[in-house]
N, C-alpha and C positions, 0 to 999 in steps of 0.2 A: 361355895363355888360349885356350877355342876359336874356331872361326871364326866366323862372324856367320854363316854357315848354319846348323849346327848350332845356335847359341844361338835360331836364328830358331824351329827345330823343339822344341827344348826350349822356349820362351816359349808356342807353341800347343800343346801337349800339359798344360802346369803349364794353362793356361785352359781346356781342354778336360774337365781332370781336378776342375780345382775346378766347373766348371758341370756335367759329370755328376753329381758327387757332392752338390752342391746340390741337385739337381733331383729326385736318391732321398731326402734326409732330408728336402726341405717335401713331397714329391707330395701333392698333391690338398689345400695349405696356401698356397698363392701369395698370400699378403693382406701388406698393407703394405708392397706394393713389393719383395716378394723375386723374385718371376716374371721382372721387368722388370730384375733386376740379373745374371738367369743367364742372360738375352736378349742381354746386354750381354759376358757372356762367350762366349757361341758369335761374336757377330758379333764382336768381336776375333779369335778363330778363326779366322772366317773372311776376314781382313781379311789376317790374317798368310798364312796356305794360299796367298792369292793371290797376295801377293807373293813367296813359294817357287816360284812356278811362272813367276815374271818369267822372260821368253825362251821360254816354250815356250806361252804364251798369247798372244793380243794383248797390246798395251802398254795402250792405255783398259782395260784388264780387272786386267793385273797395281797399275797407278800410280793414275791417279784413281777410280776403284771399290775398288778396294783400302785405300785411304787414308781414303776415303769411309767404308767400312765401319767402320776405328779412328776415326772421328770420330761417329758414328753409336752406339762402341760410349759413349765420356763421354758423350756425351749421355742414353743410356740410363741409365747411372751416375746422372744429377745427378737424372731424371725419377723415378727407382725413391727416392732419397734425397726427395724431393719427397713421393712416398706414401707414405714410412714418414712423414714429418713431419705429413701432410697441411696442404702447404703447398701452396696454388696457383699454376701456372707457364703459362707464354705457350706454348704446343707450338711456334708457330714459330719463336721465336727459340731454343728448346731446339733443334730441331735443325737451324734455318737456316743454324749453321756447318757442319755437315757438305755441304749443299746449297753454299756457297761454296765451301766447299774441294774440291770434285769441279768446279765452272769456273773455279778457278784452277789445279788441275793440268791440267785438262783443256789449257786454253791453253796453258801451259807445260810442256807434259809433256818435251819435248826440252833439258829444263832445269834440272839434277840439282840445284844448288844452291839455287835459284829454291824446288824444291821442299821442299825441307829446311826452308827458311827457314818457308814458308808452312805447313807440317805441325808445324811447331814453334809457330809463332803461335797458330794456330786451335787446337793440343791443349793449351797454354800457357794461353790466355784460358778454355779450358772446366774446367780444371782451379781456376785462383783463384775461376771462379764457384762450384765445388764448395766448395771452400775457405770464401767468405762465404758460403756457407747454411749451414752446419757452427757458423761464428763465429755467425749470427745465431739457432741454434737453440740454443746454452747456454745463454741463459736462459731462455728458454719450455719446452723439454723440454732439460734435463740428463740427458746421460748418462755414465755410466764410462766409455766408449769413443769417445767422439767425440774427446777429445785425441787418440790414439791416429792416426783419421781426417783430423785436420787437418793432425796431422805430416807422413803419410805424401802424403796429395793436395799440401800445399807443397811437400816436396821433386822430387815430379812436377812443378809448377810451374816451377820454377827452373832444373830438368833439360831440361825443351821451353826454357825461353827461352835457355838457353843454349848451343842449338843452332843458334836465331836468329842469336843473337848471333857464334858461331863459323861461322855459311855466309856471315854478312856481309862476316865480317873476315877470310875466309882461306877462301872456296868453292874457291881450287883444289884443298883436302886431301880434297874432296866429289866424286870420282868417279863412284864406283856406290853403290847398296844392299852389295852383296854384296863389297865391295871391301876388302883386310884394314887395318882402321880400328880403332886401340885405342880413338876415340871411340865408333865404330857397339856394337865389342862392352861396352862398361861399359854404353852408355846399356839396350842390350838386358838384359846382367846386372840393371840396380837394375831396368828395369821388371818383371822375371821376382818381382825378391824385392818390391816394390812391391805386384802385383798379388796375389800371397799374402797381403802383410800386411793390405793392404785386403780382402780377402775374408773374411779372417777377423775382421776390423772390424767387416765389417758384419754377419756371423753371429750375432757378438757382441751385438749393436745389436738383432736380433731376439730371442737370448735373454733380454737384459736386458728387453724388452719385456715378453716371456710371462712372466717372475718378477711382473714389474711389473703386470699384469693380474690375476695368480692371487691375488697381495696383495691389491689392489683387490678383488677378490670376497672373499676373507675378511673384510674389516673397513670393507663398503660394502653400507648397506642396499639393494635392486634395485627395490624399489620407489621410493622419496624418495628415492632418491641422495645420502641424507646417512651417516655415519658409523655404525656399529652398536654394540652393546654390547662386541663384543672389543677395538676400536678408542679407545672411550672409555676402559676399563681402562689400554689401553696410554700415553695419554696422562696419564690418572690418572698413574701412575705416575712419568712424566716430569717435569709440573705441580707436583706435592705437593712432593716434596727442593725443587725449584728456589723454590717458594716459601715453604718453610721459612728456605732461603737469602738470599732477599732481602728475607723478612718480604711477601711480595703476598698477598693476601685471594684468593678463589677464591667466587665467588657462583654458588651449585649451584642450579635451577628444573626441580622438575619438571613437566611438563605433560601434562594427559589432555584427551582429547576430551571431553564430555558427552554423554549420552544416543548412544553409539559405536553399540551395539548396535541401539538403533533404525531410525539411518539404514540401514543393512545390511539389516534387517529388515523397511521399509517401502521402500526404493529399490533392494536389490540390494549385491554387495559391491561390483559394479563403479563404484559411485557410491559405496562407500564408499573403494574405493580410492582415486579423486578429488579426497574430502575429505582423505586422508590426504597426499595431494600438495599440495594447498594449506599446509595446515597445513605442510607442511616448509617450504614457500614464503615464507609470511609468516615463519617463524620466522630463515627463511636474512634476509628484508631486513630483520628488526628488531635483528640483531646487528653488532657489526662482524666484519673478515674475521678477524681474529685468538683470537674468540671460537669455542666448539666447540656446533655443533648433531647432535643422534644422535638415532635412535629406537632406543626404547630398548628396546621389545618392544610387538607388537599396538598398541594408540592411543596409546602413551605416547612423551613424546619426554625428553629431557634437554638442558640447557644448561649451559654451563658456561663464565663469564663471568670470565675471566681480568686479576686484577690490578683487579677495577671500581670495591675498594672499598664502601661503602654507596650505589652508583649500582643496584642490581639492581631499584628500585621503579621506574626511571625506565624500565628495559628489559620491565619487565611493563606498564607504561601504554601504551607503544610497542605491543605482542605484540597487547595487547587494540582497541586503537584500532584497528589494520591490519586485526585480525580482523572487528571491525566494519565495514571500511570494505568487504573482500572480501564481505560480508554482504551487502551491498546491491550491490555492482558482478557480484558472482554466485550470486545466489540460488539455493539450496536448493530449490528450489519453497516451503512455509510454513516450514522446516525451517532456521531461523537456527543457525549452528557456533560453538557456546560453546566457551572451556578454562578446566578447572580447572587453576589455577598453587601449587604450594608453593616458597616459595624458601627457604632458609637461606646464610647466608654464611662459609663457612669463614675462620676465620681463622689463622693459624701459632702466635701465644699464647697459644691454647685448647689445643694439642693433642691436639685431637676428631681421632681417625681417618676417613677421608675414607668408610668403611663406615655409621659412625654418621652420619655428615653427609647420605649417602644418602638412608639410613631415617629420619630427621627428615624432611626434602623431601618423602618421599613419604608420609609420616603427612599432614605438611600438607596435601597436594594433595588427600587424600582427605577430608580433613575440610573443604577450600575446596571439593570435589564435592559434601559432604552440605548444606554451608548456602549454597551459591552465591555465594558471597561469596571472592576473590580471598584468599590469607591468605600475608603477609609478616612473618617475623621475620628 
């Protein structure tokens, strides 16, 4: 095995090489916390540098600055994981460990095991905390790759505390840094291959975002933030077999604004826009969550009321009530926002194609535009 110099210089070169090499594929891309995770690999870097030069620097320079720095660099780590989550965190107590652990070495610097123990502590407890933001982000944002992250930050975990544990129970095998230690070199080994896998964790963690965003722009309207027409298909698709399968009804509504063109044409689009936000508004609180709201092109919207049954008259009285209610809570100026509604209710024993069930919906809806009157079959 080599020596713990060596491995020391191979651990800051693998950090150096992966935070260079970061640093040219995001340039001029640093969003969601990637900036802050290749801030955290230089100051590893440099945390390590420092302590390569133990003996020919001061000692405060090589041991509590040094150490200071690798604790400065988790910290970084949990703070950068924080903005990709956009999860909010305490900055002091994010990096108040590293601030302790610089006047606990400080104090103890003539204190080889002392130190061990306490570097092992403070990188031990930063590390589980990385660990439960990771646990508490699976269900809020699921990712492919956060297993992956919790693995690797746990076994860091266990590796610091049982270093702890081993300066306790037997600091005299704790000499130096630099001292030949089959413990000093494994622990340097796994951090080496550790900090690889994690980096590429969290690369990961970024692409799977950017997939995840480019998705969202395909099949999310930018205006109402509701679902688009490619979106709806693809659910189509999904919905129809499975409720063939279980025999579930599918209540399809289509909706148009009334007199759309006017308001545009009397107020501007940018109030037409407005109205069209509304409308997705009232439409998002008159459904439940499991229910699919889209627009569906220009003023028209779709619904698509999963398993309801013949409850779809009950979700049109709701649509029109709210509407009315937004009517008065924010007036148009004279300019009240009617919809026409056509609904139709697919059923699986029909074996109406979900095309035809479409074009029915939207026959209705135009025919409830011409006579003003709401029209349910």
């Amino acid at each position: 095995m080599l020596d713990v110099r060596t491995l020391t210089v191979l651990f800051v070169l693998v950090n150096l090489v992966l935070g260079l090499s970061l640093l040219v594929a995001f340039r001029g891309r640093f969003r969601h916390g990637i900036g802050t995770w290749i801030l955290s690999l230089f100051f590893q870097s440099a945390g390590y540098l420092l302590i390569l030069e133990r003996g020919s620097v001061p000692a405060f320079l090589s041991i509590p600055v040094a150490n200071t720095l690798v604790a400065g660099t988790y910290a970084l780590a949990y703070v950068s994981l924080c903005e990709f989550y956009a999860i909010r965190y305490w900055r002091t107590a994010a990096y108040g460990t590293a601030v302790a652990l610089l006047v606990v070495l400080t104090v103890f610097i003539q204190n080889y095991p002392v130190r061990v123990a306490a570097c092992g502590l403070i990188f031990g407890i930063q590390h589980a905390v990385i660990v439960a933001l990771l646990l508490r982000t699976r269900r809020s944002s699921p990712m492919h790759t956060t297993p992956l992250l919790v693995a690797a930050y746990g076994a860091a975990t266990l590796l610091f505390f049982s270093r702890v544990v081993a300066a306790i129970v037997a600091p005299r095998d704790f000499v130096t840094y630099f001292a030949a230690s089959t413990t000093q070199s494994v622990t340097l080994t796994i951090a080496s291959l550790l900090i690889i896998v994690v980096s590429l964790g969290v690369l990961s963690l970024h692409n799977e975002r950017i997939y995840r965003e480019k998705e969202q722009l395909a099949t999310i309207d930018p205006l109402t933030g509701l679902r688009n027409r490619l979106a709806v298909q693809e659910i189509l698709n999904r919905e129809i077999p499975r409720g063939r399968r279980h025999e579930h009804p599918i209540g399809v509504m289509m909706i148009d604004v009334n007199r759309f063109k006017e308001v545009n044409d009397r107020f501007g689009h940018l109030m037409g826009d407005k109205v069209l936000q509304g409308v997705a508004e009232v439409l998002r609180e008159s459904v439940r969550e499991s229910d699919v709201v889209a627009r569906w092109g220009g003023d028209e919207f779709l619904v698509l009321l999963l398993e309801t049954g013949d409850k779809a008259h009950v979700v049109k009285e709701r649509i029109n009530a709210r509407m009315a209610e937004r009517n008065l809570r924010n007036p148009l100026l004279d300019f009240p926002v009617t919809l026409a509604v056509g609904t139709v209710d697919w059923n699986p024993e029909t074996g109406a194609g979900m095309e035809a069930i479409l074009a029915e919906a939207d026959k209705l809806m135009y025919e409830d535009k011409r006579s003003g009157v709401q029209i349910l079959r």
